[in-house]
N, C-alpha and C positions, 0 to 999 in steps of 0.2 A: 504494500500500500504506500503513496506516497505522502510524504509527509511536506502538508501544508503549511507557510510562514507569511505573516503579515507583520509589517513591520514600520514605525511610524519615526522619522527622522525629523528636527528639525536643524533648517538652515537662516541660523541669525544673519541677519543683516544682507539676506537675498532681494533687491528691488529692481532686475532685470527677469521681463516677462521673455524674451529672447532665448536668456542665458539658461530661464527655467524649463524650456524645451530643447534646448542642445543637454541639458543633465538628465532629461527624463527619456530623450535619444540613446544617450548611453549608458545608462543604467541598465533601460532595457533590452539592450545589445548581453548582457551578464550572461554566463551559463544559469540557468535554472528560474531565471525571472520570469514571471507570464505579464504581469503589470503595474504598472506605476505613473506616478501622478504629482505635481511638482504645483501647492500649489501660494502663490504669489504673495496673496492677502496676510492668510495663514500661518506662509514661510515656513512651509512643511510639504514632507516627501512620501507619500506612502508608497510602500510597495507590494508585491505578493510573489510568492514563488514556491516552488515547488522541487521537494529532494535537493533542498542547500545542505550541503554537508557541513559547513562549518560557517554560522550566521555574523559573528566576531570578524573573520576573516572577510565575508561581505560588506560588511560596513565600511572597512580598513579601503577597500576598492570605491566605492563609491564617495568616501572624501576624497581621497583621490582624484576622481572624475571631479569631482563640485573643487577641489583644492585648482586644477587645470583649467576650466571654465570661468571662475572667480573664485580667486585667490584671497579674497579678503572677506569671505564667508565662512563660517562655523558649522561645522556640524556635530549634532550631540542626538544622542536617543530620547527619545521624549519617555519618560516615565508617567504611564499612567495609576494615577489612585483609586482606589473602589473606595470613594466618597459619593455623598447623594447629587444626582447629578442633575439637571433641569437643561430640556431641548425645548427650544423657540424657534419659530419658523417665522422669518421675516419676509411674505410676503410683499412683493413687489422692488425688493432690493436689488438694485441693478448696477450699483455704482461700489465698486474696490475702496475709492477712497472714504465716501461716507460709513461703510461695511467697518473700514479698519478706527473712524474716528467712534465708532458704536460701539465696538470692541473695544478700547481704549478707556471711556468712559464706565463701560461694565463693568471691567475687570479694575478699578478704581472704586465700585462701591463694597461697603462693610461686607465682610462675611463669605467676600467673590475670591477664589483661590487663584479661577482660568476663566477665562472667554475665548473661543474662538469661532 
């Protein structure tokens, strides 16, 4: 059976939509990846893939590629917490920049750990 991996990266200080699709070009170019997704707002990388043999060793590659494409970006694994979590559907949002000024403000009031 093969064994499935999702995996959620983020990339500090990424604000080229360009550079986000030459990373998510080559990513997906990997032995074993099926899909991946670069995305801008966010500044996170998901992936999927299938029979990685060794996922530590993938990441190592993929800064890599993101180190090549823009060098002055960061990448770290995003740690998620199983804390209580609340999804909101922002209807009619269409715009990256007002998206990230919403987010911005959320993740500013009391008690907000994330927003994304």
């Amino acid at each position: 059976m093969k064994r499935k991996i999702t995996t959620e990266l983020v990339l500090e200080g990424l604000n080229c939509a360009q550079c986000g699709v030459k990373i998510e070009q080559q990513v997906l170019a990997l032995a074993g990846i099926t899909a991946v997704s670069v995305n801008i707002v966010n500044k996170t990388l998901i992936l999927e893939g299938e029979d990685i043999e060794n996922v530590p060793e993938l990441i190592d590659k993929i800064r890599s590629i993101v180190k090549k494409v823009e060098p002055d970006v960061v990448v770290r694994e995003k740690h998620i917490t199983r804390s209580p979590q609340k999804v909101m559907v922002l209807m009619g949002l269409d715009c990256a920049h007002c998206a990230a000024k919403i987010e911005r403000e959320i993740k500013n009031l009391p008690g907000v750990r994330a927003a994304s």
